[in-house]
C-alpha positions, -999 to 999 in steps of 0.1 A, spaced: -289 33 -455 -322 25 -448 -336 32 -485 -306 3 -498 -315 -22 -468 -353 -20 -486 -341 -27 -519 -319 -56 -507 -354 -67 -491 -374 -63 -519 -353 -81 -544 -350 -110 -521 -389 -111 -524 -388 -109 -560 -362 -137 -566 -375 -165 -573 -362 -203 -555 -344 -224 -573 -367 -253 -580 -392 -230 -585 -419 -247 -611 -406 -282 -602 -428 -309 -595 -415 -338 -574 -437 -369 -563 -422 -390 -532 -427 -425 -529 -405 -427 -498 -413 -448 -469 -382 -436 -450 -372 -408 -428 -342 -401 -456 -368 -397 -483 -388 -374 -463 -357 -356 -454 -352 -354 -491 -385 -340 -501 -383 -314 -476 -347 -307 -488 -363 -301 -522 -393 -283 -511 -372 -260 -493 -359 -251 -523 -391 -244 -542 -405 -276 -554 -438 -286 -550 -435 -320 -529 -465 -347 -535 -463 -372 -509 -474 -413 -522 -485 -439 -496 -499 -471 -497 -534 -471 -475 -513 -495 -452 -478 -479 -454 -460 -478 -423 -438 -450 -412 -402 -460 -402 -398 -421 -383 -374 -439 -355 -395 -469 -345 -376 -503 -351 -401 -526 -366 -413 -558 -343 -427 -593 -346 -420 -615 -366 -405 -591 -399 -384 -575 -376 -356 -604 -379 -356 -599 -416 -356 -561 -414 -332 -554 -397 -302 -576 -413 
């Protein structure tokens, strides 16, 4: 029993993910892109996060000032 439950094992280590060799690059500025990418990186892509120098994360924070009329509608 023991010798099968280390073969099982050792082919799950050998199999390889199913994006595997995929390449995706995230422009995303949401929290439903980044839930995306790490969708897609969980199975086997290689994520590459974008940003602008002055992005700004929407991770649950509800924009303010004066933007924050036209944002939200």
């Amino acid at each position: 029993m023991q010798r099968r439950h280390e073969e099982v094992m050792m082919a799950s280590i050998k199999r390889k993910a199913v994006l595997d060799g995929i390449r995706v690059i995230d422009f995303s500025q949401t929290r439903t892109g980044a839930q995306a990418s790490q969708l897609l990186a969980d199975f086997g892509s290689d994520i590459i996060h974008i940003e602008t120098p002055t992005a700004v994360r929407c991770l649950g924070k509800r924009p303010s000032g004066p933007a924050a009329s036209t944002a939200s509608n």
